[in-house]
PQR file with spaces between the fields and no chain letter, atoms N, CA, C, O and H, PARSE charges and radii, in Angstrom:
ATOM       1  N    UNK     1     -40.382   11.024  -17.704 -0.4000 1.5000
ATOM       2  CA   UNK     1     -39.176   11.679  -17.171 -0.0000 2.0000
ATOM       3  C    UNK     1     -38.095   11.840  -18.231  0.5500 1.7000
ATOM       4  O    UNK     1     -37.955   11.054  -19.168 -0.5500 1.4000
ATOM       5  N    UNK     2     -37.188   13.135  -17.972 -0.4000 1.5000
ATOM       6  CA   UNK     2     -36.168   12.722  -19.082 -0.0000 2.0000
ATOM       7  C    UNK     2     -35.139   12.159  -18.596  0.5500 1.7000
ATOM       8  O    UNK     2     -34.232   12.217  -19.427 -0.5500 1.4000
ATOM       9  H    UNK     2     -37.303   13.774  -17.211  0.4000 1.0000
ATOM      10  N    UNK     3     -34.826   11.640  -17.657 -0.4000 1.5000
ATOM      11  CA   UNK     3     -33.725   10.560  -17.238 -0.0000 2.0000
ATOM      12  C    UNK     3     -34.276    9.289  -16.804  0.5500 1.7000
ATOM      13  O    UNK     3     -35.063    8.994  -15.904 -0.5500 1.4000
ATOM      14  H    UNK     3     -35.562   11.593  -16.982  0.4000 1.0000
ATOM      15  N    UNK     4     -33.462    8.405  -17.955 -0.4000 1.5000
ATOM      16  CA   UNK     4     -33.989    6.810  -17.908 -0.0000 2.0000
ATOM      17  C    UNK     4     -32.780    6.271  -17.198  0.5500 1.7000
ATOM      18  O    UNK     4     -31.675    6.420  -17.720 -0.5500 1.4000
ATOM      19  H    UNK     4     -32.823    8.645  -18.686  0.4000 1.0000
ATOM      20  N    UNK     5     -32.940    5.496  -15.746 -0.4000 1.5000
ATOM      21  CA   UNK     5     -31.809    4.721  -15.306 -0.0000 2.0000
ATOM      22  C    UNK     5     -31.423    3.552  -16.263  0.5500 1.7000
ATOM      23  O    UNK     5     -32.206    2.743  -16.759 -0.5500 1.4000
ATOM      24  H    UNK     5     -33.838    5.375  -15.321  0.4000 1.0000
ATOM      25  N    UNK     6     -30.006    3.614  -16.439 -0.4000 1.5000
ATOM      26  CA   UNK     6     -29.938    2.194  -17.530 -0.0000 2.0000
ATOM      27  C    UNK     6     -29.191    1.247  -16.126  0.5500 1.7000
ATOM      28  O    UNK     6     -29.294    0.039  -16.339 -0.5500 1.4000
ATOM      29  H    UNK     6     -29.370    4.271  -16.036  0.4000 1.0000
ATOM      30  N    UNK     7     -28.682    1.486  -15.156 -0.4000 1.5000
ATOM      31  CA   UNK     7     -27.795    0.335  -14.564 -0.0000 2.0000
ATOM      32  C    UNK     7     -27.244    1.199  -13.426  0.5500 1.7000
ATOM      33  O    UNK     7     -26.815    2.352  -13.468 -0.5500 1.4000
ATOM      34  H    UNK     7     -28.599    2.467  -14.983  0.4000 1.0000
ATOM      35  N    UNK     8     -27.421   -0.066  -11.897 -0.4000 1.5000
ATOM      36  CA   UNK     8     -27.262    0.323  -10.788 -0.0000 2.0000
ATOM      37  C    UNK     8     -26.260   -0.794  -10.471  0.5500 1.7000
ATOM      38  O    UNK     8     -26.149   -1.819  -11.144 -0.5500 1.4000
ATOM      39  H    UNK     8     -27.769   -1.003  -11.863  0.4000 1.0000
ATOM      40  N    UNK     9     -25.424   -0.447   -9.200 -0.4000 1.5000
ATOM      41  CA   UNK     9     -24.579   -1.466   -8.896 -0.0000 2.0000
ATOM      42  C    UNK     9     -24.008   -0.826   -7.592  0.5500 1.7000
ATOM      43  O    UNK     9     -24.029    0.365   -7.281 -0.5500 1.4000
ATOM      44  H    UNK     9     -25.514    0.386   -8.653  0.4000 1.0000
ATOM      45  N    UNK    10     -23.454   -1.962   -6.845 -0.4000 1.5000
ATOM      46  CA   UNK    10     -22.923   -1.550   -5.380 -0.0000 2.0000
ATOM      47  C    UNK    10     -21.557   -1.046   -5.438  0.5500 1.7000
ATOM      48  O    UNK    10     -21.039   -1.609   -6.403 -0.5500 1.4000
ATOM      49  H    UNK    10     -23.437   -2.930   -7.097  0.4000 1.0000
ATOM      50  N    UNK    11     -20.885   -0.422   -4.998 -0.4000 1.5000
ATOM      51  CA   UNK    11     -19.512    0.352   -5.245 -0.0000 2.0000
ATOM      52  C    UNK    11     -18.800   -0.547   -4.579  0.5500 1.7000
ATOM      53  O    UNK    11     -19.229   -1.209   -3.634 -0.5500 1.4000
ATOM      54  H    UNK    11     -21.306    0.036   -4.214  0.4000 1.0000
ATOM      55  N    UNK    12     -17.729   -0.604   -5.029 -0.4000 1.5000
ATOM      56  CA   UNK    12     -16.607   -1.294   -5.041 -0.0000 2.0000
ATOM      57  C    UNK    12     -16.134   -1.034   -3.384  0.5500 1.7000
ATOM      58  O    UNK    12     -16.139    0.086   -2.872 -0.5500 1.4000
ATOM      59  H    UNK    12     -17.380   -0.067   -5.797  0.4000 1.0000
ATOM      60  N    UNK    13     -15.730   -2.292   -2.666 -0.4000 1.5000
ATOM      61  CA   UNK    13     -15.548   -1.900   -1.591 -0.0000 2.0000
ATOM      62  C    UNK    13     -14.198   -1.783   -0.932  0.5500 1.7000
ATOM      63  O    UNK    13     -13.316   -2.496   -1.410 -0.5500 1.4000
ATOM      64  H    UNK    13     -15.726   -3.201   -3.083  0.4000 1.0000
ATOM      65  N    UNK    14     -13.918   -1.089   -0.025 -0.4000 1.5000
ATOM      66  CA   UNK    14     -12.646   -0.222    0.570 -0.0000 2.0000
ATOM      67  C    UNK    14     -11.951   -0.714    1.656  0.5500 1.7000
ATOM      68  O    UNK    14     -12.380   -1.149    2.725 -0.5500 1.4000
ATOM      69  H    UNK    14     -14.634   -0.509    0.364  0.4000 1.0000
ATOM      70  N    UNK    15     -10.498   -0.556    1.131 -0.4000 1.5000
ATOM      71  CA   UNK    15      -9.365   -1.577    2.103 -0.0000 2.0000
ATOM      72  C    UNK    15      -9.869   -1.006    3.629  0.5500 1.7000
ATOM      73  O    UNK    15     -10.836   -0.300    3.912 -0.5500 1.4000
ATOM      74  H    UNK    15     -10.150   -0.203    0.262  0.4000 1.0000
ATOM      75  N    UNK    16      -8.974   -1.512    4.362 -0.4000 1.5000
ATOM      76  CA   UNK    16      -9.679   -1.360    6.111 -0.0000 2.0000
ATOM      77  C    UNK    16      -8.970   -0.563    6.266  0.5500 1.7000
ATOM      78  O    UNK    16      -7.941   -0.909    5.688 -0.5500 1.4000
ATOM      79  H    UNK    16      -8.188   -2.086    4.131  0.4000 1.0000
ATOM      80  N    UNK    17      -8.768    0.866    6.953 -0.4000 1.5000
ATOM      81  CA   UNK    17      -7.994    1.610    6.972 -0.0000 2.0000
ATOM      82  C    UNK    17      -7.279    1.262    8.670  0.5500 1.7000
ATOM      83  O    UNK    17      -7.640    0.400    9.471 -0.5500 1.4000
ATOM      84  H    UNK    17      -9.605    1.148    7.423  0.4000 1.0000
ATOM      85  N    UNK    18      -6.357    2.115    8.778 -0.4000 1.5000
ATOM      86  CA   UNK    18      -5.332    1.940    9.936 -0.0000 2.0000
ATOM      87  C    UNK    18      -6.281    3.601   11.177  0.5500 1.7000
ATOM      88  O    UNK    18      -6.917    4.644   11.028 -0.5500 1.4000
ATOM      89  H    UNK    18      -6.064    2.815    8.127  0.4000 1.0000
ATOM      90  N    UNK    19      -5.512    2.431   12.609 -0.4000 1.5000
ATOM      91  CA   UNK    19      -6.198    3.175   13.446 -0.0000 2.0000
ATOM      92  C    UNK    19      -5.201    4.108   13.689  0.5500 1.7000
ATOM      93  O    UNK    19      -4.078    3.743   13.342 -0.5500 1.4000
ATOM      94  H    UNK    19      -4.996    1.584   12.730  0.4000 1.0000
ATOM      95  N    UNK    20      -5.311    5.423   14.283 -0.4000 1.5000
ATOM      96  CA   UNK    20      -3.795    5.790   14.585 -0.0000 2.0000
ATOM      97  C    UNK    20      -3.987    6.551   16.424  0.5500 1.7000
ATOM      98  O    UNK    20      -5.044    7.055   16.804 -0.5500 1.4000
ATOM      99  H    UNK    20      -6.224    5.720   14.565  0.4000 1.0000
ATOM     100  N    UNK    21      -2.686    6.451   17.325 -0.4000 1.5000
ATOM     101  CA   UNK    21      -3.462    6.727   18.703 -0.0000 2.0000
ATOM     102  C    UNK    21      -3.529    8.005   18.665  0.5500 1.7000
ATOM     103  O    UNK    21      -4.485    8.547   19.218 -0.5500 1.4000
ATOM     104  H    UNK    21      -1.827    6.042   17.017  0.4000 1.0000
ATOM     105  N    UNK    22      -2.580    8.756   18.036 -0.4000 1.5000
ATOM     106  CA   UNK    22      -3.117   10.488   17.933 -0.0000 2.0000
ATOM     107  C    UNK    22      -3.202   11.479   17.149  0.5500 1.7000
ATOM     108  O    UNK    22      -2.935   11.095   16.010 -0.5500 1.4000
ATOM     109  H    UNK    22      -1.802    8.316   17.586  0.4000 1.0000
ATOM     110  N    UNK    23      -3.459   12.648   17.185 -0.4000 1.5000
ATOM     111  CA   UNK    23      -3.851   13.746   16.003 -0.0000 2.0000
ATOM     112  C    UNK    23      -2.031   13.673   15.209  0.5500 1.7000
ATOM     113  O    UNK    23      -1.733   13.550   14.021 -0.5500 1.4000
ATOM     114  H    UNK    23      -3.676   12.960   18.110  0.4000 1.0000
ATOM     115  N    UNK    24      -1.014   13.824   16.577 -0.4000 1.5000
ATOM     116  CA   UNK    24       0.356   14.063   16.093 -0.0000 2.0000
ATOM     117  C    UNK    24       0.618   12.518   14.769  0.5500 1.7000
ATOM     118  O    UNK    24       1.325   12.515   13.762 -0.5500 1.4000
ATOM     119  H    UNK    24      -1.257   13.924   17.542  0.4000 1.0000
ATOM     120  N    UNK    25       0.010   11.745   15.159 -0.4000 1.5000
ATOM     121  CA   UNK    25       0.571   10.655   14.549 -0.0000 2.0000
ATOM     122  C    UNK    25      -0.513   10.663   12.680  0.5500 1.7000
ATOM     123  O    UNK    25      -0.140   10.643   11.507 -0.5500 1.4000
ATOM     124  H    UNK    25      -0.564   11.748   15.978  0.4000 1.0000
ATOM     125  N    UNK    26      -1.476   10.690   13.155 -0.4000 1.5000
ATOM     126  CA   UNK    26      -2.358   11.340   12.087 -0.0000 2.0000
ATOM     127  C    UNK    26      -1.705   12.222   11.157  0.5500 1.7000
ATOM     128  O    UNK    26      -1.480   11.923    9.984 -0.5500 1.4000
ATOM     129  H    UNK    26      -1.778   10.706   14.108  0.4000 1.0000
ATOM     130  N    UNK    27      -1.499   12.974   11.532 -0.4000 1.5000
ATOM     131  CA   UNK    27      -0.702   14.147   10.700 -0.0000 2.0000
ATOM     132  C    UNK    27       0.410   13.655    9.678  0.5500 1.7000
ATOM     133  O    UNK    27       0.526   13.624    8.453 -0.5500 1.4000
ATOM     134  H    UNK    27      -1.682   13.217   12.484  0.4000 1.0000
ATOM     135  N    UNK    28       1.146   13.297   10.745 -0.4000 1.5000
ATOM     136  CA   UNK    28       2.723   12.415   10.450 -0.0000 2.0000
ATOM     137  C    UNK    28       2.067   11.685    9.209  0.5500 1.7000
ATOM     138  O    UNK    28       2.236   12.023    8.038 -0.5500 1.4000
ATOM     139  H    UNK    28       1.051   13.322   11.741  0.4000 1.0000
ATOM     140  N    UNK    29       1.613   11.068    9.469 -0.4000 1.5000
ATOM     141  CA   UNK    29       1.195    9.876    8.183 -0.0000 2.0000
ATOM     142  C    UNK    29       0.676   10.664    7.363  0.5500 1.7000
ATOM     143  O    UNK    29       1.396   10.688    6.365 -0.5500 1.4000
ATOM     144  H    UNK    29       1.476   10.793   10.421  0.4000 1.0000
ATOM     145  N    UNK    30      -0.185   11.319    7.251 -0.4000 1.5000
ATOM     146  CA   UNK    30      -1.115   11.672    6.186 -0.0000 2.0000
ATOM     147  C    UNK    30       0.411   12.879    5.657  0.5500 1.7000
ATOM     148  O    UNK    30       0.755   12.451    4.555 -0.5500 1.4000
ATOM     149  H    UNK    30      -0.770   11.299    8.062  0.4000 1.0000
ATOM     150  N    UNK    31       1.191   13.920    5.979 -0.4000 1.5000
ATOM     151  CA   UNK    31       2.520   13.914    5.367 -0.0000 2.0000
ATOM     152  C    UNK    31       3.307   13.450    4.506  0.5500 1.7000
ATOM     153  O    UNK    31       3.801   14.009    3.527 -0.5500 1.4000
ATOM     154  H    UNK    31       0.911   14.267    6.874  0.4000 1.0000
ATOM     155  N    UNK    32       3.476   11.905    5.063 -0.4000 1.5000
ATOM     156  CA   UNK    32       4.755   11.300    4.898 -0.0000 2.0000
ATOM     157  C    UNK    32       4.820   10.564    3.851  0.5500 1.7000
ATOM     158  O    UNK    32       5.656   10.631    2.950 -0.5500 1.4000
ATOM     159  H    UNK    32       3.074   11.451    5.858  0.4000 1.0000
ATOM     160  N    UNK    33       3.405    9.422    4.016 -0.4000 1.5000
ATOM     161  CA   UNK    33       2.535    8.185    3.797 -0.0000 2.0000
ATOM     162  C    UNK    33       2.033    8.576    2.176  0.5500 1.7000
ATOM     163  O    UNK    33       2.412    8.364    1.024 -0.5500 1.4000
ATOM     164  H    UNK    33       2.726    9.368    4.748  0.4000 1.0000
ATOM     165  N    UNK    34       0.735    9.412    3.021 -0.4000 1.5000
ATOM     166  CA   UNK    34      -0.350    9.559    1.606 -0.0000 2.0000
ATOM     167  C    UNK    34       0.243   10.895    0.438  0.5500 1.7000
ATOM     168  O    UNK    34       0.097   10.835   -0.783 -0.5500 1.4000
ATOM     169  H    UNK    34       0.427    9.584    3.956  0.4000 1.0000
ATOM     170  N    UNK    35       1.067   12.299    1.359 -0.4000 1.5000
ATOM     171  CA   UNK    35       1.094   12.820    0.735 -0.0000 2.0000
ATOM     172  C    UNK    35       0.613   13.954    0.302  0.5500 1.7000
ATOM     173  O    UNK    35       0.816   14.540   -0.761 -0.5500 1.4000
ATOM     174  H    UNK    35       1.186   12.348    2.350  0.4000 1.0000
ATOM     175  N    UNK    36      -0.084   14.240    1.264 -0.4000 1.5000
ATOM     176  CA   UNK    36      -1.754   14.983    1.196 -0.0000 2.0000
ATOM     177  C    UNK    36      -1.462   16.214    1.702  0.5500 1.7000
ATOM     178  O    UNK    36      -1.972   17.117    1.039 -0.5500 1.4000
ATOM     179  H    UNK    36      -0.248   13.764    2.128  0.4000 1.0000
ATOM     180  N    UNK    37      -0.611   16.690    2.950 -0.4000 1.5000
ATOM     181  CA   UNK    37      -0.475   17.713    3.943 -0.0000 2.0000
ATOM     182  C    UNK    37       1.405   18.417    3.635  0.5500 1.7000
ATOM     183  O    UNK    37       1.847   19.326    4.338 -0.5500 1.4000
ATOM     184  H    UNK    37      -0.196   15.957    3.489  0.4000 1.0000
């Protein structure tokens, strides 16, 4: 083959994210918070 694996590893794992009760509130955050919208 011409690709030799040199090194495997498990990915780094991910904070717990927040629940939210609705799309309106979803939004809001992802806005305000992350920045994104």
């Amino acid at each position: 083959p011409r690709l030799k694996v040199i090194k495997t590893e498990e990915p780094g794992g991910r904070k717990a994210g927040v629940k939210v009760k609705s799309v309106a509130e979803l939004v809001d955050k992802l806005k305000n918070e992350a920045g994104v919208l």
